[in-house]
C-alpha positions as CSV (number, residue, x, y, z in Angstrom):
1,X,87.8,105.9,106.8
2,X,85.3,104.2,104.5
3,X,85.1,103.7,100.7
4,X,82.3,106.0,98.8
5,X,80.0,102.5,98.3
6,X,80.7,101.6,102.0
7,X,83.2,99.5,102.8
8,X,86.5,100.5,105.0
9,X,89.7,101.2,103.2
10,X,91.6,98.6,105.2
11,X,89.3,95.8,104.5
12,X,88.9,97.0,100.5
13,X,92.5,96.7,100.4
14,X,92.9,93.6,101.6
15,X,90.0,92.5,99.1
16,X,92.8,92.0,96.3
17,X,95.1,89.8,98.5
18,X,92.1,87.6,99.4
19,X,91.0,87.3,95.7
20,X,95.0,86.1,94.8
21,X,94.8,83.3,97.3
22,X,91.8,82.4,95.8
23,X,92.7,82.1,92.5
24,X,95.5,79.8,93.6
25,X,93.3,77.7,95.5
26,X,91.7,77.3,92.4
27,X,94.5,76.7,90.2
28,X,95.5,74.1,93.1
29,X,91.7,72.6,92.5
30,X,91.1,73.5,96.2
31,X,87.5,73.7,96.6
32,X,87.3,75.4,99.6
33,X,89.4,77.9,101.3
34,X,89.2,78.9,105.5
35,X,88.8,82.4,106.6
36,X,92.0,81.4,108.6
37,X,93.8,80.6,105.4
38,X,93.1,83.6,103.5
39,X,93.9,85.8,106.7
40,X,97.3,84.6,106.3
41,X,98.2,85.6,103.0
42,X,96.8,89.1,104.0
43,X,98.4,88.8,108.0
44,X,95.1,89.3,109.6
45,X,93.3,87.0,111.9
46,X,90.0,85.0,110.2
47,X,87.8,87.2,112.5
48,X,88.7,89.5,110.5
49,X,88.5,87.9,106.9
50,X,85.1,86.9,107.8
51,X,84.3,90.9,108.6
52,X,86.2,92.4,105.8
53,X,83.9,89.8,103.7
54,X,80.9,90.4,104.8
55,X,80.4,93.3,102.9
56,X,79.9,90.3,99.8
57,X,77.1,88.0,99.1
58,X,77.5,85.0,101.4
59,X,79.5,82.4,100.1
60,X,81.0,80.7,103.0
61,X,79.7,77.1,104.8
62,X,80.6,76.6,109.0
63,X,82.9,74.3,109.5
64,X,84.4,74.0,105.6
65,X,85.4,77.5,105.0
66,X,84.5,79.5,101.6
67,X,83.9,78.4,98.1
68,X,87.0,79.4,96.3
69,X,85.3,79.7,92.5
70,X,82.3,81.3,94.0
71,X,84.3,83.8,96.4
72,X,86.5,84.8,93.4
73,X,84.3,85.6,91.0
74,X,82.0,87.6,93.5
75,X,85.4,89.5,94.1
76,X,85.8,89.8,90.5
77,X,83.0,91.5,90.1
78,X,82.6,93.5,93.7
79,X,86.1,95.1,92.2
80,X,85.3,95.3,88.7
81,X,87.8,93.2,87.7
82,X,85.7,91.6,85.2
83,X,85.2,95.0,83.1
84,X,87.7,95.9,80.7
85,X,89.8,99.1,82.1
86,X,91.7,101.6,79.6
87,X,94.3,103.7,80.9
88,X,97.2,106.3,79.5
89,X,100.5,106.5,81.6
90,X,102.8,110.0,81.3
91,X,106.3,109.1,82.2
92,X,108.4,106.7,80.4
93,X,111.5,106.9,82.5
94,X,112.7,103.4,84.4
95,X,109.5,103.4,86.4
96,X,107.7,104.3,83.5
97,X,108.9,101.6,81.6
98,X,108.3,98.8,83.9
99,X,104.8,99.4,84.3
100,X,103.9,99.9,80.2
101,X,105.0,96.8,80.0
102,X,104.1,94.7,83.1
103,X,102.2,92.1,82.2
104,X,100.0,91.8,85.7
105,X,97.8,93.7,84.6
106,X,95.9,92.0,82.5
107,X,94.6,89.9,84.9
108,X,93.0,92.7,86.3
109,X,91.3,93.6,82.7
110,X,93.8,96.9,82.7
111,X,95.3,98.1,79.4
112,X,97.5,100.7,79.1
113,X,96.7,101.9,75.7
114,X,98.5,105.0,75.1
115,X,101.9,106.5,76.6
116,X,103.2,110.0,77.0
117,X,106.2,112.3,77.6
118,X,107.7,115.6,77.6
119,X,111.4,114.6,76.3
120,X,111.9,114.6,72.9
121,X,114.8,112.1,72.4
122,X,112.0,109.9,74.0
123,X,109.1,110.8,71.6
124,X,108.5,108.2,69.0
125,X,110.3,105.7,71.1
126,X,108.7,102.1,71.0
127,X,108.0,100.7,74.2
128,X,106.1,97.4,73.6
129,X,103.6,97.8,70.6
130,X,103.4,101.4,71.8
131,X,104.6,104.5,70.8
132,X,105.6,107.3,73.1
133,X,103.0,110.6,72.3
134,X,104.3,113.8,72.9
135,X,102.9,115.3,76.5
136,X,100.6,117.9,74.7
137,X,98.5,115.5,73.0
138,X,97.1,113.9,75.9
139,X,93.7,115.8,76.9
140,X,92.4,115.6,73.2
141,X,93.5,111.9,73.2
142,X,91.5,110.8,76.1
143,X,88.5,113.2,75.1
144,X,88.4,111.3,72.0
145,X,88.5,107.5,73.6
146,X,86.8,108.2,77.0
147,X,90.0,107.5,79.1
148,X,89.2,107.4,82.8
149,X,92.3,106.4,84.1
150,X,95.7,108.0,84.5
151,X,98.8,106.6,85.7
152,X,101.7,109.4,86.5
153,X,105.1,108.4,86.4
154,X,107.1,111.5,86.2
155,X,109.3,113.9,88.5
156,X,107.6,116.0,91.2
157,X,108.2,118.6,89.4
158,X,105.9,117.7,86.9
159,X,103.4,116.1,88.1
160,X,100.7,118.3,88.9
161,X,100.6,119.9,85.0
162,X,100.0,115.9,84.2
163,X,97.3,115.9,86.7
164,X,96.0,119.3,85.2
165,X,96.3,118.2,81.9
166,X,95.0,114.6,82.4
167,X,91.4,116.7,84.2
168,X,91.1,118.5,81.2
169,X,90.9,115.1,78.9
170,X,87.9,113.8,81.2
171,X,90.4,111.4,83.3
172,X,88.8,110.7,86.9
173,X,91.1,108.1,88.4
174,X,95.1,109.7,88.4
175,X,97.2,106.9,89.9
176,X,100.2,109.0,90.8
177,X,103.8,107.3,91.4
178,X,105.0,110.9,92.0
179,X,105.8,111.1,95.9
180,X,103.8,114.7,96.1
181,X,99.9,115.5,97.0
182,X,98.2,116.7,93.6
183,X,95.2,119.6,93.4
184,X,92.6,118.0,91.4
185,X,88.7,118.4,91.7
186,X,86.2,116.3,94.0
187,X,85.2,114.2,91.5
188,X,88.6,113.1,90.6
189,X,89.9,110.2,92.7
190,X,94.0,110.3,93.4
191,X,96.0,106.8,94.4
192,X,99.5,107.2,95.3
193,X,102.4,105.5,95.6
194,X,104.9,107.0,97.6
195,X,108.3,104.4,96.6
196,X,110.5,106.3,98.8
197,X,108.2,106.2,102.1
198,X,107.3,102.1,101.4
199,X,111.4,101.9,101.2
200,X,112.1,104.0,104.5
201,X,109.6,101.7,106.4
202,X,111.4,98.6,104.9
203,X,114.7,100.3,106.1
204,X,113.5,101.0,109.6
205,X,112.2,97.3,109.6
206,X,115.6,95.8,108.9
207,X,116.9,98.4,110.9
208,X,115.0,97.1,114.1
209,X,115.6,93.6,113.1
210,X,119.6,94.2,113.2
211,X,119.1,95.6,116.4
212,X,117.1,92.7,117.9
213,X,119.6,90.6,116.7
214,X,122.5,92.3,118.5
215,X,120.9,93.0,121.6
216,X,120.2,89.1,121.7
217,X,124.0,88.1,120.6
218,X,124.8,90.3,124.0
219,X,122.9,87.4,126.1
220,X,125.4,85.9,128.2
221,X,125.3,82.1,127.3
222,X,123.8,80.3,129.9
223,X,125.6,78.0,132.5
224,X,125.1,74.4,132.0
225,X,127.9,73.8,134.7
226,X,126.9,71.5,137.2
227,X,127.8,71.8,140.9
């Protein structure tokens, strides 16, 4: 599957993960990073660092690796992360809450500049600088500002009127924390995050690795006698 400008999914996700390890090379006043390096903080070989970057300018020298600045800022701007992104969140339960006010975000130029929801002991809540909007008010908001983000944060149950509603204020990037599969139009791009299905992969990880660890404590020790 590839990314509508080209590039695979895979290798655009691991983008992010490069452009981290760069920026603490950076901060470490590394000048150069290897494509071995920088497949390790994504757990990828550097064949295929070196394909997955290929899709950017070349910045890299044989036999000294890539120029951290210069690969970082070509990131930068290959993501956008160098163009100031506005977004409104609906949802300001636990989840809700921690992402209004994580401050991560900034350093992806993301600002989450309005929040929303449907309870009404949580209207007019202060969360942050921010106050919480009734629900209703959300399409004419981001009409009015040009909003093209959306981040959902509320019960299945809900989220597809948030999708609907979020359409119908000119919002073409939902970023849905709901574990369900919203109907929105072609143009509209839809990101989720399914918590409960990252968690039951954890489990089954930990699972196998209690498993492992039994099976090995069954090893009969070995004999050292001596005949």
């Amino acid at each position: 599957m590839k990314a509508k400008f080209g590039i695979p999914v895979p290798s655009l996700r691991r983008l992010p993960i490069y452009y981290r390890r760069l920026l603490q090379a950076v901060e470490q006043s590394s000048s150069f990073v290897s494509s071995e390096d920088l497949g390790r903080s994504a757990g990828v070989p550097g064949a295929q660092v070196r394909k997955d970057l290929s899709y950017l300018p070349e910045c890299g020298f044989p036999g000294v690796g890539y120029d951290a600045r210069a690969l970082a800022s070509q990131l930068e701007e290959f993501l956008g992360l160098i163009n100031d992104k506005e977004a409104v969140l609906v949802g300001v339960g636990n989840l809700g809450r921690a992402l209004a006010l994580y401050q991560g975000f900034a350093r992806y130029r993301l600002q989450i500049i309005a929040l929303f929801d449907s309870d009404p002991a949580k209207i007019g809540q202060m969360i942050g600088e921010r106050q919480v909007l009734p629900v209703e008010k959300l399409p004419n908001l981001a009409q009015r500002l040009h909003i093209q983000m959306g981040i959902i944060a509320v019960p299945v149950t809900a989220a597809q009127q948030v999708a609907d509603a979020m359409v119908e204020g000119g919002i073409t990037v939902i970023w849905n924390f709901a574990p369900c599969s919203l109907q929105v139009p072609p143009h509209v791009m839809v990101k989720c995050e399914d918590l409960a299905a990252e968690l039951a992969m954890l489990s089954h990880h930990i699972r196998q690795r209690r498993l492992a660890a039994q099976e090995e404590a069954k090893q009969p020790e070995p004999n050292t006698e001596e005949y």
